[in-house]
C-alpha positions in Angstrom: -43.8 92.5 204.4 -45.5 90.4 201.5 -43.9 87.1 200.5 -42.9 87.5 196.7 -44.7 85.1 194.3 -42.9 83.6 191.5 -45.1 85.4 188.9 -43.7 88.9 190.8 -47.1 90.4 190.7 -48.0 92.3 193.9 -51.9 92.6 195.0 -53.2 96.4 195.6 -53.1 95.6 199.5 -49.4 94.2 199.0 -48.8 97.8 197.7 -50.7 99.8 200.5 -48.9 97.2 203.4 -45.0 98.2 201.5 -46.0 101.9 201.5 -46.8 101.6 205.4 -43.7 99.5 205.9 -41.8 100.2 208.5 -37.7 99.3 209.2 -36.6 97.1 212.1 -34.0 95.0 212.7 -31.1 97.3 212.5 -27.7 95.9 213.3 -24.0 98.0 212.8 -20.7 96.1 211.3 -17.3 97.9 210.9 -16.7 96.7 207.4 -13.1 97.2 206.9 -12.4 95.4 210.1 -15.2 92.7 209.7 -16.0 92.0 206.1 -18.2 88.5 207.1 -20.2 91.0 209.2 -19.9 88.8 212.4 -19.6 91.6 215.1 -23.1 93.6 215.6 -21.7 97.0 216.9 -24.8 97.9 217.8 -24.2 97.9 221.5 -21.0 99.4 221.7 -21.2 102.1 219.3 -24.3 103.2 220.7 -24.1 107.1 219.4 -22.5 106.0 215.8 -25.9 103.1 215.8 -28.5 105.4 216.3 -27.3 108.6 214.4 -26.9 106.1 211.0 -30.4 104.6 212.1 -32.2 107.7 212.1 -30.6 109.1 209.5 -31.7 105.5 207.3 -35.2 106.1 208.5 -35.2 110.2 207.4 -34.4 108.7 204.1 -37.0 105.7 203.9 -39.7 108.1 205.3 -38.8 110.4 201.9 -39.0 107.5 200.0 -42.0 106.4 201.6 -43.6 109.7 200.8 -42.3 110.3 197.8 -43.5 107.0 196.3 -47.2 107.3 194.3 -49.8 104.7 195.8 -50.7 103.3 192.2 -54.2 102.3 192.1 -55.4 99.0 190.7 -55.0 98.2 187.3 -58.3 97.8 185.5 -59.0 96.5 182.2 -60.7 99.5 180.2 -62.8 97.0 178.3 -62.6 98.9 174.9 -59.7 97.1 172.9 -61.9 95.0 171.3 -63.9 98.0 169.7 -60.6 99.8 168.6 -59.7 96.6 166.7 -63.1 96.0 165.4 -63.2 99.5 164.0 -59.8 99.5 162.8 -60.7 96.1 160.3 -63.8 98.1 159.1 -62.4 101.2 157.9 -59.4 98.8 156.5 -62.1 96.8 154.8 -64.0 99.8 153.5 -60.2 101.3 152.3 -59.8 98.3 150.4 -63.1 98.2 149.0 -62.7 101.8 147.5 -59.6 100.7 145.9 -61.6 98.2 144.3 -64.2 100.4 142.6 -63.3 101.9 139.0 
């Protein structure tokens, strides 16, 4: 899983690596009896841990699929033409305004 930067910007690999992500480390708490979360029920509620498990991962494979692969951003390179092109006709606008 990539380490977050403090400028939040995520690298095109970042992106492939989070849409291959996979979920480990699941652990089971009774939350109305154990509100700090201290008791992993894991073990004991063996059925209950892996029917909520697979039913997480069902979800976070839709997700997963769901979720575009957005492509790289690249810098079209034709701004500066747009704005060049918009201060000529404004000049030539202005300079027909001009004429009697």
């Amino acid at each position: 899983v990539p380490t977050p930067k403090p400028s939040g910007s995520i690298t095109e690999q970042e992106i492939i690596d989070l849409k291959r992500a996979k979920l480990t480390g699941f652990e089971l708490y009774h939350i109305e009896d154990d509100i700090a979360e201290t008791t992993d029920r894991s073990e004991s509620e063996r059925e209950i841990f892996e029917r909520m498990k697979r039913q997480m991962q069902d979800i976070y494979a839709e997700v997963q699929a769901e979720a575009p692969l957005w492509p790289a951003w690249q810098i079209a390179g034709y701004e500066g033409k747009i704005i060049s092109e918009y201060y000529r006709k404004q000049a030539a606008q202005k300079k027909q305004k001009q004429q009697p």
